[in-house]
TORKOL-788595 format. One record per residue (C-alpha): residue in three letters; x, y, z. Coordinates in steps of 0.2 Angstrom, whole numbers, plus 5000, padded with zeros to 4 digits. Example, Ala and Ser with C-alpha at 12.3 -4.5 7.8 and 13.67 -1.06 7.14 Angstrom:
<rs>
ALA506249785039/SER506849955036/
</rs>
This chain:
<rs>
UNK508149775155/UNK507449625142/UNK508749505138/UNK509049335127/UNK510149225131/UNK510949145118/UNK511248945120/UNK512348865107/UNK513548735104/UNK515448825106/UNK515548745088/UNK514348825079/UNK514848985089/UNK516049055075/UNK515249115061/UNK513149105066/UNK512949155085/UNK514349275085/UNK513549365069/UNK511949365080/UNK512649415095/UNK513449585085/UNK511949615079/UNK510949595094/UNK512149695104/UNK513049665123/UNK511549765133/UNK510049645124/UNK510949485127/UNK511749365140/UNK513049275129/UNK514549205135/UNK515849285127/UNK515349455136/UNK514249395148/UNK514949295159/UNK516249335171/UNK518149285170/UNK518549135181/UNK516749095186/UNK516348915184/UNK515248895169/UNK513648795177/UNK513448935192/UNK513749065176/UNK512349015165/UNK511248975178/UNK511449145182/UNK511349205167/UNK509749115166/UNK509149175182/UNK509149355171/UNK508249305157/UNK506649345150/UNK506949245132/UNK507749085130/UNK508449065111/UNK509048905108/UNK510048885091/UNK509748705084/UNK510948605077/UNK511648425076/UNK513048515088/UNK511748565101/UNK511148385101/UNK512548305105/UNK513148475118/UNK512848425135/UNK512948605142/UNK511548635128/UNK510548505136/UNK510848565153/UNK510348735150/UNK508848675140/UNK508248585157/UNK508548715167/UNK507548855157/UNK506148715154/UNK506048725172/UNK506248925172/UNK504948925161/UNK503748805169/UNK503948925184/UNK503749085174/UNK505349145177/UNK505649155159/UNK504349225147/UNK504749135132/UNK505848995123/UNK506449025104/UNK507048875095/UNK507948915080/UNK508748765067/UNK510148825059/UNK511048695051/UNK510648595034/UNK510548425045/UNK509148455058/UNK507548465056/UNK505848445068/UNK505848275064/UNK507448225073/UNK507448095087/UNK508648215098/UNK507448355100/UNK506448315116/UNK504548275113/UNK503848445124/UNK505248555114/UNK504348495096/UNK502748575102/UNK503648745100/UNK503748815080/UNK505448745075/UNK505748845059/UNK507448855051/UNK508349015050/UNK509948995039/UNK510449185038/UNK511149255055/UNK510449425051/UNK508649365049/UNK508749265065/UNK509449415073/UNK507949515068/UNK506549395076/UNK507449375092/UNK507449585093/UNK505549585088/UNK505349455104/UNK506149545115/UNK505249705108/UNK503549605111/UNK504249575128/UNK504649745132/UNK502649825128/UNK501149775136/UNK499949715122/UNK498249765122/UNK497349625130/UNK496049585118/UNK497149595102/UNK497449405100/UNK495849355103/UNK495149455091/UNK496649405078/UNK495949215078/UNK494249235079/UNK493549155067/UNK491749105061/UNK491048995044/UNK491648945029/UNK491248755031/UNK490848705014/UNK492648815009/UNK493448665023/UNK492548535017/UNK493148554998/UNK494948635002/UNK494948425014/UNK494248344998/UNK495548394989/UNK497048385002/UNK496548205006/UNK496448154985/UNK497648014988/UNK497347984968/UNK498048154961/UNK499848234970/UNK499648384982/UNK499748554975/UNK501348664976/UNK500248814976/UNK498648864986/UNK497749014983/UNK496249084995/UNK495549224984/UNK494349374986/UNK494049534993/UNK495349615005/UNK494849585025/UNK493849435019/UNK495049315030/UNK496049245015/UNK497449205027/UNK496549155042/UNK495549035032/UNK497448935023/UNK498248945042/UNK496748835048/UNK496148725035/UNK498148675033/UNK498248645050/UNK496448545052/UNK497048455037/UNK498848405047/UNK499748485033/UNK500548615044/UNK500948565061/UNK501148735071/UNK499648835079/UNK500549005077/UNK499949135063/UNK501249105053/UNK502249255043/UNK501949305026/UNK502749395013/UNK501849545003/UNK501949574986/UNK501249714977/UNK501049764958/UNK502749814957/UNK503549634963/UNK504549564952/UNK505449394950/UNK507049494958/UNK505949564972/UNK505149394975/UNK506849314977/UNK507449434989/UNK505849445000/UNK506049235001/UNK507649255005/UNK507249365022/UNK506549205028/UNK507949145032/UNK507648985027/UNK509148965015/UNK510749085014/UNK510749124996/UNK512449224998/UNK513149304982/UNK511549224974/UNK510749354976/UNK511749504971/UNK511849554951/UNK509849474951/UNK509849554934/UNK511249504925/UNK510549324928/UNK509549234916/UNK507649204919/UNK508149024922/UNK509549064934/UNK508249154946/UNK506949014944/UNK508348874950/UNK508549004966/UNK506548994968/UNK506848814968/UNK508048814980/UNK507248884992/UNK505648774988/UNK506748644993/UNK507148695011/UNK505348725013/UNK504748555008/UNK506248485017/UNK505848565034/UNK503848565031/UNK503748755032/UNK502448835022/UNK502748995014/UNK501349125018/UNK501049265004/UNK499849395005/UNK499749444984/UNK499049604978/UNK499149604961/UNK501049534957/UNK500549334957/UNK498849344950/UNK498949514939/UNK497349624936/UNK497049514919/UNK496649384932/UNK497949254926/UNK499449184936/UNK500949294930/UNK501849174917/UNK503549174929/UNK502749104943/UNK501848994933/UNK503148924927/UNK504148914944/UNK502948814950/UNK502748694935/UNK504248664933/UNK504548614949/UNK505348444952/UNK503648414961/UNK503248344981/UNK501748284991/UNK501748445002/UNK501148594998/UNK502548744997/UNK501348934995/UNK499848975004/UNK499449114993/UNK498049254999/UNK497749364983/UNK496649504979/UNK496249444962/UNK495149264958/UNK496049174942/UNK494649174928/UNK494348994924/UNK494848994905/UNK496549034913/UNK496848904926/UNK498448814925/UNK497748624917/UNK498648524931/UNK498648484951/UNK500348584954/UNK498948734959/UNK497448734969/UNK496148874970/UNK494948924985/UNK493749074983/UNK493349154997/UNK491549264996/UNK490849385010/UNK490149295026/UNK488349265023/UNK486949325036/UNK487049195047/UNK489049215049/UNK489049405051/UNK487849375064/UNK488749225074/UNK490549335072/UNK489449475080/UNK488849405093/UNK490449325098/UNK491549505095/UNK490149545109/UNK490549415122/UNK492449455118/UNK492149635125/UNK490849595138/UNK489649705129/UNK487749675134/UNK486449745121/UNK484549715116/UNK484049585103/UNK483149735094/UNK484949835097/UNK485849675088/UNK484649655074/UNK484749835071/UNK486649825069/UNK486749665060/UNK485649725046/UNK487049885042/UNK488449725040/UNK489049695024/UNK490049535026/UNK491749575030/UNK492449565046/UNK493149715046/UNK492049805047/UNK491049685057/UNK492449725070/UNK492249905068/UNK490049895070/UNK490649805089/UNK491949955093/UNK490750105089/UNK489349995103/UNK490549985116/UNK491450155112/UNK490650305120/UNK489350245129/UNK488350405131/UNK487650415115/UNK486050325110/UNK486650175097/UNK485350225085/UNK486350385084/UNK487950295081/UNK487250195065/UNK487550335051/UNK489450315056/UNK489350135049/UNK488250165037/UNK489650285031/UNK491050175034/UNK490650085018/UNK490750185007/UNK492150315016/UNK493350195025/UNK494950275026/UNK494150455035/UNK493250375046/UNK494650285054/UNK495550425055/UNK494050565062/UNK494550475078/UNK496250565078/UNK495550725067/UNK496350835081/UNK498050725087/UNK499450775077/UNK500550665082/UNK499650515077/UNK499250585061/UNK501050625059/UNK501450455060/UNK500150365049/UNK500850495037/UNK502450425041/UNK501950225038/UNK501150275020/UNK502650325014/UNK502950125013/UNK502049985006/UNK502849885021/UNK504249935031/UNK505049845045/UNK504849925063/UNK506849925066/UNK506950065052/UNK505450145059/UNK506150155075/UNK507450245070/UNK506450385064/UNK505350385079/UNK505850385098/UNK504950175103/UNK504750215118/UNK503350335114/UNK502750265097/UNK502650075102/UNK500850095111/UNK500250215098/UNK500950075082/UNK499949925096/UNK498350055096/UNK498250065076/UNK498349905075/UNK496849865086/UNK495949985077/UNK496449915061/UNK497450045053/UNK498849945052/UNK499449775056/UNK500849675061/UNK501249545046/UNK502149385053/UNK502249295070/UNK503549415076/UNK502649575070/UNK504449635061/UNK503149725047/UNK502249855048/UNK500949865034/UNK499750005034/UNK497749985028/UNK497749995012/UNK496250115010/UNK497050235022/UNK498850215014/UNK498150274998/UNK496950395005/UNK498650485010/UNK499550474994/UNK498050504983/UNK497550654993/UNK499550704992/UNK499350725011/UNK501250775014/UNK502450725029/UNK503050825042/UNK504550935038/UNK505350835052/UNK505050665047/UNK505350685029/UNK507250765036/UNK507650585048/UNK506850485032/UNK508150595021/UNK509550545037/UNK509150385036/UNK509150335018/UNK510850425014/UNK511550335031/UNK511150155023/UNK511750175008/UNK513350235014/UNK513350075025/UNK514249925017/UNK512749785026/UNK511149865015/UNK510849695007/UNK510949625025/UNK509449715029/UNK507649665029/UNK506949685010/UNK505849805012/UNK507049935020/UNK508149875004/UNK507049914993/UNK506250105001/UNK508250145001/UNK508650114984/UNK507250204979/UNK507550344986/UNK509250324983/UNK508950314965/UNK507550454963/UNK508950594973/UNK510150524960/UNK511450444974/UNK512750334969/UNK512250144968/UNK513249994967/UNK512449904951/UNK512349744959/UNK511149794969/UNK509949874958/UNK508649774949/UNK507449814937/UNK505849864949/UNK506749954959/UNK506650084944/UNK505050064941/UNK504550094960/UNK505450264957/UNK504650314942/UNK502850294952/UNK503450384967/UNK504250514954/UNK502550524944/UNK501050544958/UNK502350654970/UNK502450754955/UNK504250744955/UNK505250774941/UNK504650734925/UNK506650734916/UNK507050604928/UNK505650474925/UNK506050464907/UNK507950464912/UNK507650324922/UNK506550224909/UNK507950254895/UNK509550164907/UNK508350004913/UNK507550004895/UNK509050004884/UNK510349914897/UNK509349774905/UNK509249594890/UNK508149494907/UNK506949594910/UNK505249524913/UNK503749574903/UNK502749644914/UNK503949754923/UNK504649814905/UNK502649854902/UNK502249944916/UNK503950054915/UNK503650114898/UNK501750144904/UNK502550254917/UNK503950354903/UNK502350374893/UNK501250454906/UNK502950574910/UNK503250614890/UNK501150634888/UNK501350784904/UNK502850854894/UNK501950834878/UNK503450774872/UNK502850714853/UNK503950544855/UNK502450474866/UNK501850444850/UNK503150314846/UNK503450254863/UNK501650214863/UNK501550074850/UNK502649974862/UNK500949974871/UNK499649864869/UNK497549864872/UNK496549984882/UNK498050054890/UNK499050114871/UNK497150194869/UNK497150284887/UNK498950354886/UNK498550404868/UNK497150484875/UNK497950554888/UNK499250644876/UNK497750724866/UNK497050814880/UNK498450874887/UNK499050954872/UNK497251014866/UNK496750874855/UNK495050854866/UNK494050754850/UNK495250634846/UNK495450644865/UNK493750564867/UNK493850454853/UNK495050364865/UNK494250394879/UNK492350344877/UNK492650164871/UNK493650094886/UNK492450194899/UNK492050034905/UNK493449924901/UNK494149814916/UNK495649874926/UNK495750064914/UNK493850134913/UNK493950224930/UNK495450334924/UNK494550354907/UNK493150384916/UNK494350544927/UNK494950594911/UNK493350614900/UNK492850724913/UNK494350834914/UNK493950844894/UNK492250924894/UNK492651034910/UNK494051104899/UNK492851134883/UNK491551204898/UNK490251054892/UNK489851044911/UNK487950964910/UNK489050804899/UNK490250794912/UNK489050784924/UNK488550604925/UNK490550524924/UNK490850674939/UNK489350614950/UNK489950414948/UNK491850434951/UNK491250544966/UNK490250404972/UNK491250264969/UNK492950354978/UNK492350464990/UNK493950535001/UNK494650574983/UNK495250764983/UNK495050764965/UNK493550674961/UNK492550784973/UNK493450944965/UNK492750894948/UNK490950844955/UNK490751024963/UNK491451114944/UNK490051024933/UNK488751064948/UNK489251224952/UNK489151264933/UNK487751164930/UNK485951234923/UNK485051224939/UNK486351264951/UNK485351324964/UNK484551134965/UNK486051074970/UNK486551214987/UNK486651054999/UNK487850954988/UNK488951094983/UNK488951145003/UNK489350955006/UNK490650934994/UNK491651095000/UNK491451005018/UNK492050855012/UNK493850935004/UNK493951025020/UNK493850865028/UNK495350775018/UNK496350905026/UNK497750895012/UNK498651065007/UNK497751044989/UNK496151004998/UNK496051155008/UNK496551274992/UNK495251184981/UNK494051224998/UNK494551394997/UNK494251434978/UNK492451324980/UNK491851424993/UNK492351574982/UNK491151494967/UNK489851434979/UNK489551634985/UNK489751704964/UNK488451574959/UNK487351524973/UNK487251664984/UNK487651754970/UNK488651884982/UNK489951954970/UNK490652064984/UNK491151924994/UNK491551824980/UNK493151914975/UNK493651934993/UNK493551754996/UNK494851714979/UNK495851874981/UNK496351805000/UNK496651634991/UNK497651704978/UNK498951774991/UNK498551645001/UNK499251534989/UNK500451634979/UNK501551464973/UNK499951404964/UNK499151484951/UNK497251374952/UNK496751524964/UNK497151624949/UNK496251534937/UNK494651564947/UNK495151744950/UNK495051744931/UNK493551664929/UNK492451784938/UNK493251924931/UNK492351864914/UNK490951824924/UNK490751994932/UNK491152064914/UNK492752184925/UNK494052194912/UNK495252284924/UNK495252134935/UNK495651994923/UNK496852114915/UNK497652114935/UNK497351914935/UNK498351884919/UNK499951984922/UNK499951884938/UNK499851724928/UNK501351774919/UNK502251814934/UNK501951644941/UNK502251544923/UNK504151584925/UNK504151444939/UNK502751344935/UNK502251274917/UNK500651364913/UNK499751314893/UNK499951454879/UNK497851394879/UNK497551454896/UNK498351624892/UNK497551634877/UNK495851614882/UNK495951744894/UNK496751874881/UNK495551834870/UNK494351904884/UNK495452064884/UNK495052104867/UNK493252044869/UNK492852164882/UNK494052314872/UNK492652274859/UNK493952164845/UNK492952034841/UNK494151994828/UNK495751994837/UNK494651924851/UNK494551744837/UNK496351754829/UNK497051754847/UNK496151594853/UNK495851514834/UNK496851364834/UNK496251304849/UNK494651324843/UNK494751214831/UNK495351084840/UNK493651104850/UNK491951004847/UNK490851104835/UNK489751144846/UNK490951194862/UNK491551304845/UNK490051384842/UNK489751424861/UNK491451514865/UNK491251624847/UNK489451664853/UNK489951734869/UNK491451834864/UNK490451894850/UNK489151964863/UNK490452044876/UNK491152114861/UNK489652174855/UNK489152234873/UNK490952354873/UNK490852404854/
</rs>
């Protein structure tokens, strides 16, 4: 079995290594409180004991130094590991004295990546994901291809310019921007270490922030570093003063510049925010910082800062990062090639070279599909990457189309934006699991974040393919996720854990209504919960609930968090059509006070006043593509399908994989003008929900299919029998019905839409179907008994709601059924 063994100075065993030790557990470690046998003389014990090991942790302190069984033992594995009886050596500093710099540490030792880890608990994390590394087999190829790296030599040359500037101080804050997989974080880790600012050749860790990060979460997310122990610091985070939580930012900063460690942050929208500006907290962290001559953040963020809101001063240094040009695509190519000992023809490599983009992504995946399957002809392979452009997430998974078990478990990883492997491994056997986790990451569908690979971080493409799509987790899973959560918030250690489990508990915790201590609840951690809440489609009541105990209890709460919490309770009090949207809304500013106003008008049947919201932010940063959804969802609803037609096609295009936006394309064609023009598309777009392979996906595949036979092949016959199968098919959804409705008027058989709208009442005593709905189809009834004036008095009010000409349409057409069964 893998073991560490654990050497220490006996004084700095009470407290720090003993705390590890119980963590780590007898049967991973050889420690000498348990390990070594009573009455044994101590050198023939640990030399025993190091006889056993496969990792050598040495704990650091001024203690150590001065311990001459510490510097015995460090002899002897130096020689154990020279020999490669030992596979690795983990220097840990963990006391407020040492650092690299000290004379006592042997010259060979200060090769190795001394970092400091002040909190027991994080070091006894990285020594488990060691010996976890230890345990597996790696794929072979997996760091090679990691540090590949190719260009960017005018990016060098200006980030060694301004590095080497003796006449202005060094920059606290470095930020690589640009497009996700562009090599933001490759490009810091080498241009700090060719500029001598970082001293280790180890891809260093890195912390993730999402849109949802606030200052609370940043501080707990710095504080799994270990680099400080924050103790009671960081409990009752929102009871403290803005302030308070910068001075513990500082601290931190502190230990970092102290110890020259470099804090690595991989920022999706929480540092720089989708207005392109540096979040005002952070930037005030960092300009309010006492100021040093080494940089702290290495920041790699998806957003670029728009120059009119740079920070006027040297405390923040920006690098933007642009696609490889041709030339690079080409030289990383080639040497992806050599890595894999694949040969191929000049014409072969032109051919594929001319399909790259610039990202090396998806440079990577051009060399896997060349050396993969081997049989077919590479010209035949090229649509696939062609494809993979614009349709990312499916094609990475049409490899595992049929393997259940994989897909079950990416399912499982997109529950989380990150989530360390020590909870995941309690929901899935390691044993089994492990190779599959190291084959996704090869294939870039996850990765490991940090030098120990503690995270697990799923592609984001395919991570929001899954929750878009409402792809849903196994009933298994979704049980030992349930287990799991219930089991650490019951457990008194919760803050000990690594943040992000932290944080998936509590929100889980809070959205299932369990008891929480307050302490350890802060401000995001509702907002996460009310997002969960609202794109699960989880209880609307709650949401709001939630929103009304942060909003009226919290006095620190930062600006953006308060923001986006009451853009989430209006969304919930729009799909209510709860009237107070109306006031809740003025506490919103911009594009987004027009989009949830325009939100509330369509759902209640305002479609006009809709658009009037709608069409003027259509192209607004950041809100047009979900005023572009909605504009569509409008005019399908007033049946203007050849208006709808354009938005459909381009929100198609530009998110294909998206269940919804390929629904909506296949409505405006299938009821288009010249619907028999378009029998490829509509056949491709039925194939493409079949493909997503959701539960939704499938029932919109179902009712399409039905369309596509009433209006193409205009088989009636087989029409009905198509959405008569999906309406028992699906019986806790009543979409099938709708359809089953909609042909009815179509075919002009009263006795079927009267069937089809009993069964809608049947259904709206569990599900929450519009008095609109209802009453367009009863107006139907009295069209086709020949009432043309009930058949208007019964749909009047929302009529005149509707467009003038939509009106004049819908009157015109009752008016002839009723005309046709006078």
């Amino acid at each position: 079995m893998i073991k560490a063994f654990l050497s220490h100075s006996s004084a700095d065993k009470n407290g720090y290594v003993r705390k590890v030790a119980e963590w780590l557990g007898k049967d991973n470690i050889h420690y000498d409180e348990w390990t070594f046998e009573e009455g044994g003389k101590p050198l023939d014990e640990i030399l025993s004991g190091l006889g056993r090991t496969d990792l050598f942790v040495l704990f650091l302190s001024q203690n150590a130094l001065k311990s001459k069984w510490v510097q015995r033992e460090i002899l002897e594995a130096k020689t154990l590991l020279s020999e490669d009886k030992i596979s690795k050596f983990f220097p840990i500093v963990i006391d407020d004295i040492t650092t690299y710099k000290d004379e006592k540490i042997p010259d060979w030792l200060r090769n190795y990546n001394l970092k400091p880890i002040k909190r027991a608990v994080v070091a006894s994390k990285k020594i488990h994901n060691k010996l976890r590394e230890l345990s597996w087999s790696k794929h072979p190829e997996l760091k090679k291809r990691h540090n590949m790296f190719v260009g960017r030599n005018d990016k060098q040359d200006e980030f060694e310019e301004r590095i080497h500037d003796f006449c202005i101080e060094k920059p606290s804050a470095i930020f690589a921007t640009g497009l996700s997989g562009v090599g933001r974080r490759t490009f810091l880790h080498r241009a700090l270490v060719k500029t001598n600012v970082s001293e280790t050749s180890h891809k260093p860790s890195s912390i993730y922030l999402d849109d949802s990060v606030s200052i609370e979460d940043f501080i707990l997310k710095l504080n799994d570093l270990g680099l400080t122990d924050l103790g009671e610091d960081v409990l009752s985070l929102s009871e403290k003063t803005i302030e308070d939580k910068k001075g513990i930012i500082h601290s931190i900063m502190h230990e970092a510049y102290r110890n020259r460690e470099i804090i690595y942050v991989l920022d999706d929208g929480c540092l720089i925010n989708y207005q392109r500006s540096i979040t005002d907290w952070f930037k005030n962290v960092i300009e309010e910082y006492d100021g040093s001559d080494f940089p702290v953040f290495a920041i790699a963020s998806k957003f670029k800062v728009n120059f009119r809101n740079r920070p006027r001063n040297n405390m923040f240094f920006f690098v933007e990062l642009t696609e490889l040009n041709p030339k690079e695509r080409m030289n990383l190519l080639s040497q992806l090639l050599r890595l894999y000992d694949v040969d191929i023809s000049k014409e072969d490599f032109k051919m594929v070279g001319e399909l790259l983009f610039g990202l090396p992504d998806q440079i990577m995946f051009a060399v896997d599909i060349v050396r993969n399957d081997l049989d077919t002809k590479l010209i035949d392979k090229l649509p696939v990457l062609t494809e993979y452009n614009t349709d990312k997430a499916s094609i990475l998974l049409r490899k595992y189309e049929d393997n259940e078990t994989v897909l079950g478990f990416i399912r499982l990883l997109a529950q989380f934006e990150i989530i360390s492997s020590d909870f995941i491994f309690k929901i899935v056997d390691e044993g089994f699991f492990y190779p599959i986790l190291e084959g996704l990451v090869s294939e870039s569908i996850c990765e490991l974040i940090g030098l120990d690979g503690e995270i697990i971080r799923l592609n984001d493409v395919i991570r929001d393919y899954i929750k878009r799509n409402q792809i849903k987790l196994s009933r298994e899973f979704s049980d030992k996720l349930d287990e799991q959560v219930k089991r650490l918030v019951e457990e008194d250690d919760v803050f000990e854990r690594d943040s992000s489990e932290y944080i998936y508990t509590v929100k889980e915790a809070l959205k299932k209504g369990y008891d929480i201590d307050e302490k350890l609840l802060i401000p995001s951690h509702y907002l996460r919960c009310m997002k969960d809440l609202y794109f699960s489609r989880g209880s609307l009541e709650r949401i709001i609930e939630l929103a009304d105990i942060i909003l009226q209890k919290n006095n620190y709460l930062d600006i953006r968090v308060e923001k986006d919490i009451r853009y989430y309770l209006c969304l919930a009090l729009a799909k209510k059509k709860d009237s107070r949207l109306l006031s809740e809304v003025h506490e919103i500013r911009g594009d987004e006070h027009n989009f949830l106003l325009g939100f509330y008008y369509r759902l209640t049947g305002r479609y006009e006043e809709a658009l009037s919201r709608f069409t003027p932010i259509a192209n607004a940063p950041y809100v047009g593509s979900r005023a572009k959804r909605e504009i569509v969802q409008v005019y399908v609803q007033l049946e203007e399908y050849e208006k709808a037609l354009t938005f459909a096609k381009n929100n198609y295009e530009e998110n294909r994989g998206n269940q919804f936006h390929t629904q909506a394309y296949f409505h405006c064609l299938i009821n288009s003008d010249n619907v028999q023009d378009n029998k490829s598309t509509l056949e491709m777009l039925i194939g493409d929900l079949r493909n997503i392979d959701s539960e939704q996906s499938i029932e919109m595949a179902d009712i399409a299919s039905s369309l596509f036979e009433a209006k193409v092949n205009n088989n009636k016959q087989r029409a009905i029998d198509l959405i008569s199968d999906a309406v028992d098919r699906y019986p806790d959804t009543y979409y099938p019905l709708l359809t089953f409705c909609d042909l009815a008027i179509k075919y002009e058989d009263k006795d079927m839409l009267s069937k089809g709208v009993s069964k809608l009442e049947e259904i709206s005593r569990m599900k929450n179907i519009s008095s609109r709905t209802f009453n367009k189809y009863k107006s139907y009834l009295y069209a086709f008994d020949g009432d043309f004036s009930e058949s208007i008095k019964t749909i009047d009010k929302e009529l005149n709601r509707y467009p003038l000409e939509s009106k004049d349409r819908i009157i015109n057409r009752l008016r002839d059924i009723s005309n046709k069964n006078n």
